[in-house]
N, C-alpha and C positions, 0 to 999 in steps of 0.2 A: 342280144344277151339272153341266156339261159341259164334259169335257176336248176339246180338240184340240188336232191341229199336223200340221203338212206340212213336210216337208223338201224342201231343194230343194240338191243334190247338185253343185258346181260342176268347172271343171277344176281338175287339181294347180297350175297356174300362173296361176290368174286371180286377177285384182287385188281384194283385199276392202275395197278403199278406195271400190267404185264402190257395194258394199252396204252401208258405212257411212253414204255420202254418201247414198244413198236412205232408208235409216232419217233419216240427220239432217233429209232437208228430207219426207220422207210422214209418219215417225211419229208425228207429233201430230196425223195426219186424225182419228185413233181416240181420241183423250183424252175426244172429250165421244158414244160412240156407247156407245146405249141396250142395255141387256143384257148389257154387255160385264165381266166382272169384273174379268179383266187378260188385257192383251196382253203377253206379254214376246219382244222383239225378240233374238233368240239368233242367235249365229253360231260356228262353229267354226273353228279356221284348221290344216290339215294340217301338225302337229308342237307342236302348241300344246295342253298339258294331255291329250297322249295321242291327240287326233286323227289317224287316216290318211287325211281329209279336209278340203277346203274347202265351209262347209255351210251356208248360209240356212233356220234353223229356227224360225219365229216359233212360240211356245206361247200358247195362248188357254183361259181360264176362260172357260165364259160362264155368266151368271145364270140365266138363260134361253135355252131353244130359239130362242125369237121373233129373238131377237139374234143367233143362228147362222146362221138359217135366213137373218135380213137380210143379211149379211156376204157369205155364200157366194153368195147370189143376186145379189146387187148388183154396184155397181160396182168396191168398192173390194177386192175378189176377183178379178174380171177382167180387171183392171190387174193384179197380178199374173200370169194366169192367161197376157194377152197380152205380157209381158215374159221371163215364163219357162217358156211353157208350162204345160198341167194336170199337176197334182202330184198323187200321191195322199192324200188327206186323213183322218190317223188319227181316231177320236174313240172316248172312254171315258165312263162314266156316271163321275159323280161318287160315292164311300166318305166320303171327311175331307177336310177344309179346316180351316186351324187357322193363326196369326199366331206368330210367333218373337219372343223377345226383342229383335231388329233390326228388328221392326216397320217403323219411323219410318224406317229409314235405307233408301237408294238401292239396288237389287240392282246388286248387281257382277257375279256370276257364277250359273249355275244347273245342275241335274243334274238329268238322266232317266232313269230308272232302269226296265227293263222288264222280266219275268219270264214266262215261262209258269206258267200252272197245271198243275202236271203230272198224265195223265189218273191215274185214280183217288184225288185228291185232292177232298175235298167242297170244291166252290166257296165255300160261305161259310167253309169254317175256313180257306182260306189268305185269304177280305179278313177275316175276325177276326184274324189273322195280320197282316197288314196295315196295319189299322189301330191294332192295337196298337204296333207299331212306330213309327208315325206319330206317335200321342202321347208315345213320347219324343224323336222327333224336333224337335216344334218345341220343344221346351227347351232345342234346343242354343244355345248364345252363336253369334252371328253369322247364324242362323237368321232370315230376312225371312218367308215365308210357305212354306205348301206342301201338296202332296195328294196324296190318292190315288185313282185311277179304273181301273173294270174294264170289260173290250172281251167281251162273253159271247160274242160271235162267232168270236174267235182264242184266246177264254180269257186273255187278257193281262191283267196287271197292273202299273199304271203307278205310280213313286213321281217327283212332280216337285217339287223344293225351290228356292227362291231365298234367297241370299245374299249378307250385306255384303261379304263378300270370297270368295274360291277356296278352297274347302274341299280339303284333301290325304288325306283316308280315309272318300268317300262313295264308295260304288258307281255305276256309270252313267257317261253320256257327258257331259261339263264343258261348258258352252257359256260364252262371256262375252255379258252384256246391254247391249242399245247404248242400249236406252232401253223402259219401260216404260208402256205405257194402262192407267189403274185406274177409270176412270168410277165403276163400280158393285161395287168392291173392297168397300166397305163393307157390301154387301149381301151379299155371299156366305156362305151358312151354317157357321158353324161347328160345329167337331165333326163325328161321324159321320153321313150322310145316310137314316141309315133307323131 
């Protein structure tokens, strides 16, 4: 599994109606695209769940490389790419993936959560760390899906959770989801990935 996402950073006074209205009528190009675990369409609106931004942050599982590599190279990258310019584009190895008791249910809202490893800390004992925490995570009520991935290049570690509703005592940045691509959700491994 592979984590990504790009943020794409707007003005304090821009209309997030125009990025809604593009999720409404794009978002489902990605329902049926191969490799894809989930897309989750995130947005942040500056003053909203702690935002000091307005923010287009699409988050992507992928199954596979193959499905990344088609995404970013393709077209439907580039449309973005020539609507709002190149972004820079995080990516994490996938640790855990793992389903919540809301499962079933619609994500409403999601969180990202980012840490450094701080130097002298053994790389595997903070994602043992990590991932232990994760697994009490998806036990929580209202809990839809979520994971965790490490960037060995920045040393970062990423906790990204989705939920039925707006959780009030998760750490990280709150985004609300406009709409969700799961093609190949069901293939994504669970549990820890090594």
């Amino acid at each position: 599994m592979h984590a990504m996402q790009y943020e794409i950073t707007l003005p304090a006074d821009y209309d997030m109606g125009v990025i809604r209205k593009r999720v409404a009528t794009r978002g489902h190009l990605l329902d049926d695209f191969p490799a894809l675990g989930l897309k989750a369409y995130l947005i942040r609106e500056r003053g909203v769940n702690g935002s000091p931004v307005n923010q287009y942050a699409p988050f992507y599982l992928w199954a596979g490389h193959e499905g990344m590599n088609a995404f970013l190279w393709g077209t439907g990258f580039q449309g973005l790419v020539d609507d709002f310019g190149r972004p820079q584009v995080l990516h994490w190895a996938g640790a855990a993936y793992g389903e919540g008791p809301a499962a079933g249910s619609a994500p409403r809202a999601a969180v990202r959560h980012r840490a450094r490893i701080p130097a002298g800390t053994r790389p595997a004992a903070a994602v043992e760390q990590a991932v232990a925490a994760h697994e009490r995570l998806v036990l929580r009520d209202g809990l839809v899906a979520a994971a965790v991935a490490a960037d060995p290049h920045h040393w970062d570690l990423l906790t990204f959770s989705l939920w039925a509703h707006t959780p009030r005592d998760e750490p990280g940045d709150t985004y609300e989801v406009l709409h969700v691509s799961a093609p190949e959700r069901p293939h994504l491994p669970r549990g820890r990935h090594w």
